[in-house]
C-alpha positions in Angstrom: -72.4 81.2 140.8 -69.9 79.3 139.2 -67.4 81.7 137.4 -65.4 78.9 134.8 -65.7 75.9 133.5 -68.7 74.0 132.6 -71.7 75.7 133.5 -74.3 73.6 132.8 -75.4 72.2 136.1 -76.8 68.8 134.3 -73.2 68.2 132.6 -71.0 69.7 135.7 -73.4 67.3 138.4 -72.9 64.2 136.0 -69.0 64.9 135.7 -68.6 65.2 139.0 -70.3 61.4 139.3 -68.3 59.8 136.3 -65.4 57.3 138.0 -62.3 55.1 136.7 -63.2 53.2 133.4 -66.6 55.4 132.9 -68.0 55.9 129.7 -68.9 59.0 128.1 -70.7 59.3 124.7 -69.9 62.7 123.5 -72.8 62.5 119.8 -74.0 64.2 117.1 -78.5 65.1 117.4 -78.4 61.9 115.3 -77.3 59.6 117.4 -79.8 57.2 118.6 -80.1 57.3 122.2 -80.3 54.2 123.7 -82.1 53.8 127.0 -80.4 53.3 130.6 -77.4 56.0 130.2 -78.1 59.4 132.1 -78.4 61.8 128.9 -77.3 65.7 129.3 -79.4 67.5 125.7 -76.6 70.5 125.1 -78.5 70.7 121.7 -79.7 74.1 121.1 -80.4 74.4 117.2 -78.6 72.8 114.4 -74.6 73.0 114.7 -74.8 74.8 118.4 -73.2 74.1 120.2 -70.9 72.3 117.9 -68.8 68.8 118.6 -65.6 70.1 118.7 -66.6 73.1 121.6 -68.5 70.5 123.5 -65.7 67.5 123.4 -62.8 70.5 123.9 -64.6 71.5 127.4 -64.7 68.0 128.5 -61.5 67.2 127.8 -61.0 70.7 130.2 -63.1 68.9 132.8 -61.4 64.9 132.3 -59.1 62.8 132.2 -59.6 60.6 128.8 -57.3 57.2 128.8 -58.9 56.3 125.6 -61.8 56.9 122.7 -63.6 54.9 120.3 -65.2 56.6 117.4 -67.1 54.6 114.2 -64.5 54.1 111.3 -67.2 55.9 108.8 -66.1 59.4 110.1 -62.8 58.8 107.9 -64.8 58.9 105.0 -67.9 60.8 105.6 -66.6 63.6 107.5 -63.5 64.9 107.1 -63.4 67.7 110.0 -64.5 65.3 112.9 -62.0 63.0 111.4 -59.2 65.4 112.0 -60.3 66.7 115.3 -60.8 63.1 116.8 -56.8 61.9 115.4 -55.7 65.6 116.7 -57.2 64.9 120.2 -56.8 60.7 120.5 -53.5 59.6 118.6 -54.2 56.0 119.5 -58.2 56.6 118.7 -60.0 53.3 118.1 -62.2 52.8 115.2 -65.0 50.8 115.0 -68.3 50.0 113.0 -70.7 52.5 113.6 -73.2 49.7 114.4 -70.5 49.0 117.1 -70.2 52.3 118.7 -73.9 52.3 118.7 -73.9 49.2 120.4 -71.0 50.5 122.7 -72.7 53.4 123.6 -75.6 51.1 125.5 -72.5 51.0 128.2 -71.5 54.7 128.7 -72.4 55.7 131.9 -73.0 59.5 130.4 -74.0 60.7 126.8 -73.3 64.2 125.9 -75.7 65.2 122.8 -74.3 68.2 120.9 -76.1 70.4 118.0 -73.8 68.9 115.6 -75.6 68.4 112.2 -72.8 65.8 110.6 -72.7 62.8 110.4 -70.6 60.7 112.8 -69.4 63.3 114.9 -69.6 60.6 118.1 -66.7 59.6 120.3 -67.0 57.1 123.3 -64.2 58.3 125.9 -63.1 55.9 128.6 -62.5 58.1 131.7 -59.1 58.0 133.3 -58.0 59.0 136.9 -55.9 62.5 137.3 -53.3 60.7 140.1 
């Protein structure tokens, strides 16, 4: 058994997939899901386990060359807000309509328990050499 790291042998398996310029939807339980993207459910109950744990042990497990978050989180929710400029200094923002739209293309989407709203980032993966 695997004694660090991710765990989960859905998320570890689809990690181990993800390739150059792959997309990774890392969402709040209510996001809409769209259809085609593999989908690893992490959601447990409300707020477990919460955005910021989930999108910290990626960014453990990838290399991120950029992210792309809806705009609204600014406004409506202050503590993603902070977390996402903390983590992506060059962070896009766009209409949450967008990053719905956007998230059509992600190769993998990452649902957390998180119970706020826009707590979603789209990372674009990067390579470690």
């Amino acid at each position: 058994m695997k004694r660090a790291g991710i765990l989960n042998r859905h998320l570890a398996g689809a990690l181990a997939e993800l390739g150059h310029g792959h997309g990774v939807l890392v969402c709040d339980a209510g996001m809409p899901i769209p259809e085609g993207p593999r989908v690893v459910d992490l959601a447990f109950r409300a707020g477990v386990p919460s955005f910021a744990e989930v999108l910290d042990g990626l960014l453990a497990e990838l290399v991120v060359e950029g992210a792309t978050a809806a705009r609204e989180v600014h406004g409506a929710n202050p503590e993603a807000s902070a977390l996402l400029t903390a983590r992506f200094p060059a962070l896009d923002l766009v209409p949450h309509e967008e990053l719905k739209s956007l998230s059509a293309g992600a190769r993998l989407i990452v649902r957390t328990g998180e119970a706020r709203p826009y707590a979603n980032v789209l990372l674009r993966c990067g390579v470690f050499f």
